[in-house]
C-alpha positions, 0 to 999 in steps of 0.5 A: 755551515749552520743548520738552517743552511743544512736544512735548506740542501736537505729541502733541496735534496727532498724536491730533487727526489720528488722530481726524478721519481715523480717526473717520470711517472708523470711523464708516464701517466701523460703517455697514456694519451700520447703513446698507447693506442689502445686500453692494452698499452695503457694498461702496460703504461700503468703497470710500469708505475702501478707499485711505486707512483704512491712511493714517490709521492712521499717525497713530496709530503716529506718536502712539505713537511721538513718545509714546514718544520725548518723554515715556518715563514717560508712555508705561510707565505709560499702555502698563502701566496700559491694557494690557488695553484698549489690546491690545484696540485693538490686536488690533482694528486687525490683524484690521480690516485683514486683514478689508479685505484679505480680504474680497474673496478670495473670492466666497462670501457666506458667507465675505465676510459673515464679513469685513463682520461683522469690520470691523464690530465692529473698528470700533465697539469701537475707537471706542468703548475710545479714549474710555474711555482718554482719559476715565481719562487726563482724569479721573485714574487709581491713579499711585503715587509709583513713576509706576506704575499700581496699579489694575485693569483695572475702575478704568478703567470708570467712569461717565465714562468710559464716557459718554466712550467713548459719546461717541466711538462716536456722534461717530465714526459721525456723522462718518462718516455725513457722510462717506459722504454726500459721497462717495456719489450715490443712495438711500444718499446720501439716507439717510446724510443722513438718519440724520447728522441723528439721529446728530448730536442723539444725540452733541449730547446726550452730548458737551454732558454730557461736556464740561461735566463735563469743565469742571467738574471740570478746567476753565479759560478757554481749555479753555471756548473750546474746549467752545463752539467744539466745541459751535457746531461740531457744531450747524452740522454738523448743520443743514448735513448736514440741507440736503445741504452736505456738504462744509462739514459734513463740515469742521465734523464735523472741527472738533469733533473737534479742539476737543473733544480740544484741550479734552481736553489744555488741561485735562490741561496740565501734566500728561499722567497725573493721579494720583486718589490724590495731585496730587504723583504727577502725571505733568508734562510736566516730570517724565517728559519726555525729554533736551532734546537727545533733544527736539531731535533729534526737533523736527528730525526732525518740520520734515522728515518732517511736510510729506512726510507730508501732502502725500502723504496729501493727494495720496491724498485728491485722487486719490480724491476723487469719489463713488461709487454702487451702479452703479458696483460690477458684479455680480462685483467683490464 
């Protein structure tokens, strides 16, 4: 295996983290609407992401850097192409964290309502426009012979991707539904509970069709193995939500999440960005792909920051590991 071959899993590895920690805050931020009944629970809600959710966030810059670094022509025409949608992420991202950090600023309702209002949205629309962007990058794009992307900003609203995005949007909340149930105790553990189960046969049913379109279309043997694990995953997931074991259902909520993207880029390699007008104009591993020695310096830069990264975000998810409950937020902590 060569190293931008590498580079590529380790890309792949980069987006599964960012998806399985990010999910299920997103999915925890679009709860605050669809569970909490009250500024209680949403603070609750809150709490449950409030010392990790910028943690999980470097997974992306990490993502969009090794992007960056190993695969340059990947990276322009993805970051020219996308540019709409993907400032749209970005801009999400920036003011739902200024929407964690002020809400709590000031005591009037009105102003942390506005706030809650704000995360809301900068986590359901991110959610949702990540699955759209890997469904164009999957499915294929307008990539002349220049590398450069010659379509609009419409070209990327197409039918599957948007049953990508929806994927995405229901396997995230469902995620963090499971999440919240593990790390809450009372009534709102109960309910978050209950509504996993129907979050789950919503996302069973999208996920089934996208995947299998996915197969279809770009498919291979191990890309096939990945689909039924996802899909066993998710099944288990959800029956073991239904019987209150959390944890082993939050951890096979994650594993669906890391099939279904290692389906994604097993049916992407070799490539990282196919043309729909010509297979030629294809961006390989290969023809966009750094110096081997700029690769080099980065697997060598990767062995070292890596293991320090994730031991203290480990050490993040231990401190704050139990669960909390409505009687643990006083009347004046809002």
């Amino acid at each position: 295996m060569e190293l931008h071959d590498v580079w590529f899993v380790l890309i792949a590895v980069l987006w599964t983290g960012y998806f399985f920690l990010e999910g299920f805050d997103f999915g925890v931020g679009i709860l605050t609407k669809l569970l909490a009944r009250d500024r209680t629970e949403r603070r609750v809600l809150i709490n449950t992401i409030g010392p990790v959710w910028d943690g999980n966030e470097v997974w992306l810059l990490t993502a969009g850097g090794a992007t960056f670094a190993a695969f340059p022509d990947w990276y322009a025409t993805l970051f020219s192409g996308f540019y709409l949608p993907l400032l749209i992420i970005l801009v999400c991202l920036i003011v739902r964290g200024v929407a964690f950090e002020y809400r709590s600023k000031r005591a009037e309702e009105r102003w942390q309502t506005n706030w809650e209002h704000a995360i809301f949205w900068t986590s359901l629309l991110p959610a949702l426009l990540w699955g759209v962007a890997f469904g164009n990058i999957v499915h294929g794009v307008k990539i002349d012979e220049h590398k450069e992307y010659v379509g609009t900003f419409w070209d990327l609203l197409n039918v599957y991707s948007i049953l990508g995005g929806l994927v995405t949007l229901t396997l995230f909340t469902f995620h963090g539904t499971v999440f919240t149930s593990l790390k809450t105790v009372g009534d709102i553990r109960e309910r978050s509970r209950k509504l996993a189960v129907v979050l789950g046969l919503v996302t069973a049913v999208l996920a089934l069709a996208f995947l299998i379109w996915t197969q279809v279309d770009n498919g291979n043997l191990k890309s096939l193995v990945a689909m039924l694990i996802a899909a066993v995953s998710l099944v288990a997931a959800i029956v073991l939500i239904k019987v209150g074991r959390e944890g082993w259902s939050f951890a096979l909520s994650g594993v669906t999440i890391a099939a279904a993207v290692a389906m994604l880029f097993l049916t992407l390699f070799p490539n990282v960005m196919p043309s729909s007008l010509n297979d030629a104009w294809n961006l390989t591993v290969s023809n966009s792909s750094s110096s081997p020695y700029t690769l080099r310096i980065m697997t060598w830069c990767a062995a070292i920051a890596t293991p320090i990264v994730l031991l203290y975000q480990g050490w993040t998810y231990w401190v704050f590991r139990k669960r909390i409950g409505t009687q643990h937020i006083a009347d004046a902590a809002h």
